[in-house]
C-alpha positions in Angstrom: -19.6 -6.9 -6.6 -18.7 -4.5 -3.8 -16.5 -2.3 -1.9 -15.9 -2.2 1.7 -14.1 0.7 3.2 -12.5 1.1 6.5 -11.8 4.0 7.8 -11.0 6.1 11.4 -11.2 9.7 12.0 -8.0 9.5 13.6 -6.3 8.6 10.4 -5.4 11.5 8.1 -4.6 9.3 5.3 -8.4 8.1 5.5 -9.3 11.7 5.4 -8.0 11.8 1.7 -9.2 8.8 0.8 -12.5 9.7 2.1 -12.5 12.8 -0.2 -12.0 10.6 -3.2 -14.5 8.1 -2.8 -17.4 9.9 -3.9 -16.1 10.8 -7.5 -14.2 7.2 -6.7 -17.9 5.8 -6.6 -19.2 7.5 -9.6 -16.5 6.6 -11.9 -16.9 3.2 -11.3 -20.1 2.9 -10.7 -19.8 0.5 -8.0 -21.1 0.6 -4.5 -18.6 1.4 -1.9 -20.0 0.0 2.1 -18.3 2.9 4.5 -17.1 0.6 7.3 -16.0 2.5 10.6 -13.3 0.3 13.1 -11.0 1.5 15.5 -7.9 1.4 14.3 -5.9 2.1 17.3 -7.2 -1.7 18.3 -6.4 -3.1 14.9 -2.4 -1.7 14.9 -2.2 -4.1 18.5 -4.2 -7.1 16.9 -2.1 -7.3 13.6 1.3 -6.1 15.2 1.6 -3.1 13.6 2.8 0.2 14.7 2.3 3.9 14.4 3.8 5.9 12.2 4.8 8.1 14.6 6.8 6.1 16.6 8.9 6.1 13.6 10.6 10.0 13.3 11.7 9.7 9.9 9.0 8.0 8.6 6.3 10.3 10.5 8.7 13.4 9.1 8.0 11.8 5.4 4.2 10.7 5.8 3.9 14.6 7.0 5.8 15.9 3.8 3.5 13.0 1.8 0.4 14.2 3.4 1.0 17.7 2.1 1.8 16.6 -1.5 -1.7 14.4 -1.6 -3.4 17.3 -0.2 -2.1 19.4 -2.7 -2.7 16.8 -5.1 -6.7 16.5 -4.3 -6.6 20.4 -4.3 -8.1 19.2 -0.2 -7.0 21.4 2.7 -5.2 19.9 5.2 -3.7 21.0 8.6 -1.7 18.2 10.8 -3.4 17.3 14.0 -2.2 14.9 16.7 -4.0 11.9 17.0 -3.1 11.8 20.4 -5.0 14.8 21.3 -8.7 13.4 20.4 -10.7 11.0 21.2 -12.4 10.1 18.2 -14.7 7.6 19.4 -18.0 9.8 19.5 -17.9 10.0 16.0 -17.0 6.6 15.4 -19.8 5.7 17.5 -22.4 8.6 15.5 -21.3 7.0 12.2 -22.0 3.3 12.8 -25.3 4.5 13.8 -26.5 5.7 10.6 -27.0 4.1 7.3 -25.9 4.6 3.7 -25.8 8.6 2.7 -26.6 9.6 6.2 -23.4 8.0 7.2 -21.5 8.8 4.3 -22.4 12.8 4.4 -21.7 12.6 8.3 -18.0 10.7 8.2 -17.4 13.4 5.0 -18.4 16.2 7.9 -15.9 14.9 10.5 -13.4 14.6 8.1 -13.1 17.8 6.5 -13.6 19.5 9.7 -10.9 17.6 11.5 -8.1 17.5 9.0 -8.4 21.2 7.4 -8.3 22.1 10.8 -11.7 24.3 10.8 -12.0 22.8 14.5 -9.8 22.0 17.3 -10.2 18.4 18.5 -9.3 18.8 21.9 -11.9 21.5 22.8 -14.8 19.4 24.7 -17.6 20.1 22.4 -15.8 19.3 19.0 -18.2 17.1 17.6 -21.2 19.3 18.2 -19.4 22.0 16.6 -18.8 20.1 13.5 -23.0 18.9 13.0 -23.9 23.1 13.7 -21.0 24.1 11.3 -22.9 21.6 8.5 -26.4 22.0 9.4 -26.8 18.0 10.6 -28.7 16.8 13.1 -26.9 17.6 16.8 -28.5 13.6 17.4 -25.7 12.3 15.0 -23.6 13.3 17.6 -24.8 11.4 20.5 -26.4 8.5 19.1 -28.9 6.4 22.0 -27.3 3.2 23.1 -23.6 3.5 22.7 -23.0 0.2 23.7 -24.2 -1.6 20.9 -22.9 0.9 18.7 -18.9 0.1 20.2 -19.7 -3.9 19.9 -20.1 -3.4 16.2 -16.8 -1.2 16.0 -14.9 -3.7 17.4 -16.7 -6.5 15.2 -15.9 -4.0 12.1 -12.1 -4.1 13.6 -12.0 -7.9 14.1 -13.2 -8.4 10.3 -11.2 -6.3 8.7 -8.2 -8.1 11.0 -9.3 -11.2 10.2 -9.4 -10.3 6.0 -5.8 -8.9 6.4 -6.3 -5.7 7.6 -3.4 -3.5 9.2 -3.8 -0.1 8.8 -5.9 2.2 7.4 -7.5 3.2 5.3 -8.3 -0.2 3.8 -10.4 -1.6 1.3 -12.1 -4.7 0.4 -12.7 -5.4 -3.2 -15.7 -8.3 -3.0 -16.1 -9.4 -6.7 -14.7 -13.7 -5.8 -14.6 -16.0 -3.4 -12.4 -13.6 -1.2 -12.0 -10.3 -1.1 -8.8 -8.4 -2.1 -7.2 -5.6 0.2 -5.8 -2.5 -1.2 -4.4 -0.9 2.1 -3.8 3.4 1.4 -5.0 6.2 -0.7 -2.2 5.4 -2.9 -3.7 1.8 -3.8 -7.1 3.2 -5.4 -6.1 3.2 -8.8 -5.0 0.0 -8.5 -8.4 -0.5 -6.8 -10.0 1.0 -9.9 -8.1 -1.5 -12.7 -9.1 -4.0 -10.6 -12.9 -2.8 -10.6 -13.0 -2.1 -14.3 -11.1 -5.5 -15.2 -13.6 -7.1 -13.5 -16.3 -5.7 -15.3 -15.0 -6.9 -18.8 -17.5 -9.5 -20.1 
């Protein structure tokens, strides 16, 4: 019995999630596999699109964003996806394992959405391992190419389970796994966990 959790940078709603999944983790005490895709690729493959594209509903999401934040007690400043390219880090988090990857993608996150850092200034990544005392290598990982093949693999499988959007998760406890698609779907996530559990 698992959880797999897919997530992008450039998703602010995976940001929040993100900040819940350690306490998430504990409470449950289940283990949760952090999964980086590229969800830009995964909104063409299933059809989907933006929520941006969208004005009222990106006007809303913005409005909904806030209230989370809030919610979480989590800063939060609105960046445009647009802006960055998030792929460095993508890259820098499927090459690390377990807690290295976890306290990394946690890094990126908080930096990104509380808006300590600007994404489009050219070094933003580096700026985010001095700020938390990582490793500078996390940031530029040896052998990129690899690294993006098992993105896109990550991508394809969570399309393929009936992934859309992010951020998604993947409860493993049967013969398939069931998708809970949004922060607002963990405590569904939870019930399901703890029913589970019941002998």
């Amino acid at each position: 019995m698992h959880i797999d959790f897919y997530y992008d940078f450039v998703s602010p709603f995976s940001y929040l999630a993100a900040c819940r999944v350690p306490e998430f983790t504990n409470q449950h005490e289940i283990d949760i596999h952090w999964k980086p895709f590229l969800l830009p690729q995964l909104i063409k493959m299933s059809g989907n699109t933006p929520p941006s594209s969208v004005r009222r509903k990106a006007l809303y999401l913005y409005h909904d964003l806030n209230r989370w934040a809030e919610h979480l007690d989590v800063p939060f400043k609105m960046q445009n996806p647009s802006f960055f390219d998030a792929r460095p880090a993508l890259l820098g988090a499927q090459a690390l394992d377990a807690d290295d990857r976890i306290t990394f993608s946690l890094a990126v996150f908080k930096d990104l959405w509380s808006g300590n850092i600007q994404p489009d200034h050219p070094q933003w990544l580096d700026k985010i391992m001095a700020d938390h005392k990582l490793p500078i290598g996390w940031a530029s990982p040896t052998h990129p190419e690899p690294l993006m093949d098992a993105l896109k693999d990550n991508t394809t499988t969570a399309y393929r389970l009936g992934a859309f959007g992010a951020p998604s998760f993947f409860f493993h406890h049967g013969e398939k796994p069931e998708l809970y698609w949004g922060v607002d779907r963990m405590d569904f996530l939870g019930r399901a966990i703890d029913k589970a559990k019941r002998p």
